[in-house]
TISE-448319 format. One line per field, with one value per residue: residue number from 1; residue in one letter; x, y, z of N, C-alpha, C in turn. Coordinates in nm, 3 decimals. Example, Ala and Ser with C-alpha at 12.3 -4.5 7.8 and 13.67 -1.06 7.14 Angstrom:
BEGIN
num [1 2] .
residu [A S] .
npx [1.319 1.285] .
npy [-0.569 -0.225] .
npz [0.780 0.708] .
capx [1.230 1.367] .
capy [-0.450 -0.106] .
capz [0.780 0.714] .
cpx [1.320 1.290] .
cpy [-0.330 0.003] .
cpz [0.780 0.787] .
This chain:
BEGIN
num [1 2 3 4 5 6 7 8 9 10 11 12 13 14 15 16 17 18 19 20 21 22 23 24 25 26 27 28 29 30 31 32 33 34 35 36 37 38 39 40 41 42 43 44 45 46 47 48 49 50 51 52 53 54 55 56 57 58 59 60 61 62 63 64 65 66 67 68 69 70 71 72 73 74 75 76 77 78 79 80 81 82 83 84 85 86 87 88 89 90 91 92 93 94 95 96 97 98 99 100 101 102 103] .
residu [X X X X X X X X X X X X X X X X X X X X X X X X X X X X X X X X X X X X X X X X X X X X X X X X X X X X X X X X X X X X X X X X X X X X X X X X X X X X X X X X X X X X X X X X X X X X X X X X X X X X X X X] .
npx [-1.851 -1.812 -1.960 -2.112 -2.132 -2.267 -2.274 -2.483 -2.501 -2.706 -2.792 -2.793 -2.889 -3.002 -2.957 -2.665 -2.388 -2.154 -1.922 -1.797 -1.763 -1.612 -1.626 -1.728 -1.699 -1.488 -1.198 -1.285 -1.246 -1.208 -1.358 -1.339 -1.590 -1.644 -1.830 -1.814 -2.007 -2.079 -2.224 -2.145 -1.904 -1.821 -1.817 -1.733 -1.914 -2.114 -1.939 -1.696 -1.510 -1.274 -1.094 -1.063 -0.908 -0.936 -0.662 -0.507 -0.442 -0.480 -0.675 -0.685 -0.921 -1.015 -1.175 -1.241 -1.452 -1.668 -1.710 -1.529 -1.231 -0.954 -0.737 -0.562 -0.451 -0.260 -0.102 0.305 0.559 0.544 0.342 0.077 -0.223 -0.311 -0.156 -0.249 -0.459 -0.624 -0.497 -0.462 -0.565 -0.386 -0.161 -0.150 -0.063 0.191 0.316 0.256 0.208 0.063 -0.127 -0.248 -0.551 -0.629 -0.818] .
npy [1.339 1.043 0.709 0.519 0.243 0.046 -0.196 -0.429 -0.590 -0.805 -0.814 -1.030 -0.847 -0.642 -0.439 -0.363 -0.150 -0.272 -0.242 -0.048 0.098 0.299 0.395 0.164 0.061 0.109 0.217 0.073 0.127 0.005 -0.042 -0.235 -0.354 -0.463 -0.687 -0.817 -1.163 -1.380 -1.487 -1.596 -1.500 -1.334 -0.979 -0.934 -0.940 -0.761 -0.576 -0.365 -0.582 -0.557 -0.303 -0.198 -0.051 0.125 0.157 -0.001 -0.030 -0.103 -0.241 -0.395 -0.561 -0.608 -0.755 -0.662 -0.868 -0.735 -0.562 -0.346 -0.167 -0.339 -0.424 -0.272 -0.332 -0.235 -0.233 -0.277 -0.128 -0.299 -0.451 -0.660 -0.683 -0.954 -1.102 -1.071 -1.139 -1.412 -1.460 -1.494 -1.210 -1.214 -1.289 -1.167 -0.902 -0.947 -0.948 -0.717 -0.343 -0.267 -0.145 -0.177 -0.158 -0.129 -0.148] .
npz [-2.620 -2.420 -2.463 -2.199 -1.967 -1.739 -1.519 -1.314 -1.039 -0.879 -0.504 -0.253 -0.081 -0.170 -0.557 -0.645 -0.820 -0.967 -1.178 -1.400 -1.755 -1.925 -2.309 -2.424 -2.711 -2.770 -2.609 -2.406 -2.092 -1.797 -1.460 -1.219 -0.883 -0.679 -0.418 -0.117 -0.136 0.048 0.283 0.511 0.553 0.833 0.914 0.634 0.433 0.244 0.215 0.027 -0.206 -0.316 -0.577 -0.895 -1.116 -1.428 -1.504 -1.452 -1.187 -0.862 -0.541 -0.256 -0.028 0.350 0.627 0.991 1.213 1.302 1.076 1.049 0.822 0.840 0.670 0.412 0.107 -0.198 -0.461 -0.544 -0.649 -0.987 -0.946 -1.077 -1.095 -1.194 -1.073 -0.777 -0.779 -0.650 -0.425 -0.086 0.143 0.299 0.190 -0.090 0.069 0.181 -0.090 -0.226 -0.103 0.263 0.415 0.791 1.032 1.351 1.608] .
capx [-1.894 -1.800 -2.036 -2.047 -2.168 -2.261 -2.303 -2.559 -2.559 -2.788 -2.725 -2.911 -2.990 -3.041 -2.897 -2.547 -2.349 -2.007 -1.834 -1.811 -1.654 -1.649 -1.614 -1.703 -1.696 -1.335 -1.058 -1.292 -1.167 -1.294 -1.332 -1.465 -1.597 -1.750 -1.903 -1.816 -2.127 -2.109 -2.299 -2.088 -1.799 -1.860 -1.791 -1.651 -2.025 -2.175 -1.871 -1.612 -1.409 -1.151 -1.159 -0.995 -0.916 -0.932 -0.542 -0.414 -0.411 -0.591 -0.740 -0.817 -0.965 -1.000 -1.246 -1.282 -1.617 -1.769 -1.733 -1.441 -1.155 -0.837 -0.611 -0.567 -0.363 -0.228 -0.008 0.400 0.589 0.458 0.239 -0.048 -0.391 -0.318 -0.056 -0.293 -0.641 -0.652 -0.426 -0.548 -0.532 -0.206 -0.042 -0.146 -0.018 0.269 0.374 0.226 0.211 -0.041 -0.209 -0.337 -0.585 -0.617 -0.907] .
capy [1.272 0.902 0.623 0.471 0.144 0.046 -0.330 -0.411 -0.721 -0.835 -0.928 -1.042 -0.777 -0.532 -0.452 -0.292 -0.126 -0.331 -0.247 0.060 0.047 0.414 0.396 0.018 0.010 0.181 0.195 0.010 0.141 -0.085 -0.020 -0.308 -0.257 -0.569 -0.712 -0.966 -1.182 -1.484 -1.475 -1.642 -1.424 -1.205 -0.900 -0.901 -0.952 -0.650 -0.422 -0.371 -0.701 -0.498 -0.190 -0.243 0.078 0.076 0.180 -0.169 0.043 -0.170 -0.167 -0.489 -0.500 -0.670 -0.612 -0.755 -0.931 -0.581 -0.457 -0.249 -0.237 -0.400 -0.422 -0.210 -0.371 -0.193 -0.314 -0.227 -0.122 -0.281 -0.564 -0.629 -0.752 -1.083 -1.176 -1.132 -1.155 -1.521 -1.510 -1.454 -1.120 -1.206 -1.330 -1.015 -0.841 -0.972 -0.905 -0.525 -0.259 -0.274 -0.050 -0.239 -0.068 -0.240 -0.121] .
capz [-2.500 -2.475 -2.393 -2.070 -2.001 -1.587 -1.478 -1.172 -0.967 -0.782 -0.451 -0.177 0.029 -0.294 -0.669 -0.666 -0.907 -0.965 -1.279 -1.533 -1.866 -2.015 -2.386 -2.463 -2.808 -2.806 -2.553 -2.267 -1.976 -1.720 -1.380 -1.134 -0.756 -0.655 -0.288 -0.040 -0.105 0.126 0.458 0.635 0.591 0.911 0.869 0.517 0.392 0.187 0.178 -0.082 -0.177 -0.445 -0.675 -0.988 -1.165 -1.579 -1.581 -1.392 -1.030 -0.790 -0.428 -0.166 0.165 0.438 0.758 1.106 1.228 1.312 0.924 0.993 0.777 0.904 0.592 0.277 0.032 -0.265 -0.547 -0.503 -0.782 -1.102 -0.970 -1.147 -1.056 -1.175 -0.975 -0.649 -0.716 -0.635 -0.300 -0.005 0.151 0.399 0.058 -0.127 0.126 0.180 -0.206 -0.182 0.006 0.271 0.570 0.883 1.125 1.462 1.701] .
cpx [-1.885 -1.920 -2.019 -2.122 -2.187 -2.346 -2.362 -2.564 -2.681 -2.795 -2.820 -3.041 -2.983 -2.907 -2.756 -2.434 -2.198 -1.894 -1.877 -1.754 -1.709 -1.567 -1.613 -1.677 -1.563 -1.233 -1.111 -1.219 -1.301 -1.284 -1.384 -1.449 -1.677 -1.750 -1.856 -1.988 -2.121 -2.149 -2.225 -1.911 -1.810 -1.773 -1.756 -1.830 -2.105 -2.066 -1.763 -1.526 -1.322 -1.177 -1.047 -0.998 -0.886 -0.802 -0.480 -0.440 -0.549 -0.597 -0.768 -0.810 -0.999 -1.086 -1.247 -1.445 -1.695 -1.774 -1.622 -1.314 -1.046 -0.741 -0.687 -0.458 -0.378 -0.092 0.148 0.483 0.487 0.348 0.150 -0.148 -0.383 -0.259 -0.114 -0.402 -0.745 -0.595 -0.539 -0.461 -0.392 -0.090 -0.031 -0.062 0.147 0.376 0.361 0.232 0.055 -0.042 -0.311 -0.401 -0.623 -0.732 -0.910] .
cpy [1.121 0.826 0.533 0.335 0.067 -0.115 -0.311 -0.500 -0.698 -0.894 -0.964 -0.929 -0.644 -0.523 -0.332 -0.262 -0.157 -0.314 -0.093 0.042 0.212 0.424 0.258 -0.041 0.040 0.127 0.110 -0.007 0.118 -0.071 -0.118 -0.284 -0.364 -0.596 -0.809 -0.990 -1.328 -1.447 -1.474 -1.592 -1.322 -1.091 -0.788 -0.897 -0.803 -0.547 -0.498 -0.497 -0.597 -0.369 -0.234 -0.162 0.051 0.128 0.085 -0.079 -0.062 -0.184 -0.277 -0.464 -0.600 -0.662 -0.725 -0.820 -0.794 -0.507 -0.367 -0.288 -0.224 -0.419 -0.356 -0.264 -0.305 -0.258 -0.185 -0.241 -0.170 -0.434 -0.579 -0.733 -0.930 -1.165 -1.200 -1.164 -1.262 -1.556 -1.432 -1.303 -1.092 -1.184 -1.206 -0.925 -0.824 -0.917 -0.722 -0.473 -0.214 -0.216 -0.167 -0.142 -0.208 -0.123 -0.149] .
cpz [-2.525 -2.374 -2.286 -2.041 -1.836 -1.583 -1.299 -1.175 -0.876 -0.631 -0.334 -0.083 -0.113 -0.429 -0.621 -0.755 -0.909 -1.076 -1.402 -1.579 -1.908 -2.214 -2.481 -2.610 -2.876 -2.691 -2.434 -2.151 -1.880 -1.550 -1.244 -0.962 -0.678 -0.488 -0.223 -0.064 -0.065 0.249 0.544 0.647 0.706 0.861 0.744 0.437 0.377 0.215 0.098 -0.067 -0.265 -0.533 -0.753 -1.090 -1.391 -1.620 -1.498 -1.216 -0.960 -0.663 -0.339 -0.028 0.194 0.578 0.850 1.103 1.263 1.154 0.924 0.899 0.875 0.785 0.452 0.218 -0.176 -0.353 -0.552 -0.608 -0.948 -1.097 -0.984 -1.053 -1.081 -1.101 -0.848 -0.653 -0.682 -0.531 -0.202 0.015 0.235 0.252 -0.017 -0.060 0.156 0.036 -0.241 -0.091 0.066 0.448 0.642 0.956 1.226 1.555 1.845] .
């Protein structure tokens, strides 16, 4: 049984669990899951900003002012996490492959 290892922020409106690492003192496979936490992001505020899987596979989103989502962006062929996780989500998008929903 390997050891698992679970990171909790804190965020305003309560603690939430953003990151697992299962086996930290070995192969640390890392998995992070973190929050929009600015206010004044409508919509985007308290739901998923990214998932970030502990084999490079990774996950961003996008939501209107009601909270829903409006873009899934997924990485296309072999692009990694570093290449977007500092653009915005058009730019991301633009380089991956990415699902709009429209309401």
């Amino acid at each position: 049984m390997s050891k698992k290892q679970e990171t909790v922020h804190r965020y305003a409106w309560g603690d939430f669990q953003i990151k697992t690492v299962v086996d930290p003192d070995g192969a640390a496979l890392t998995t992070e899951y973190p929050l929009y936490d600015v206010p004044s992001e409508t919509g985007k505020y308290m739901h998923r900003k990214h998932l970030l899987r502990a084999n490079g596979a990774w996950t961003r989103y996008d939501y209107d002012t009601d909270g829903r989502e409006t873009v899934i962006v997924a990485p296309f062929n072999d692009l990694n996490w570093d290449s977007v996780k500092n653009l915005t989500i058009a730019a991301a998008a633009a380089l991956g492959r990415a699902n709009y929903y429209d309401y």
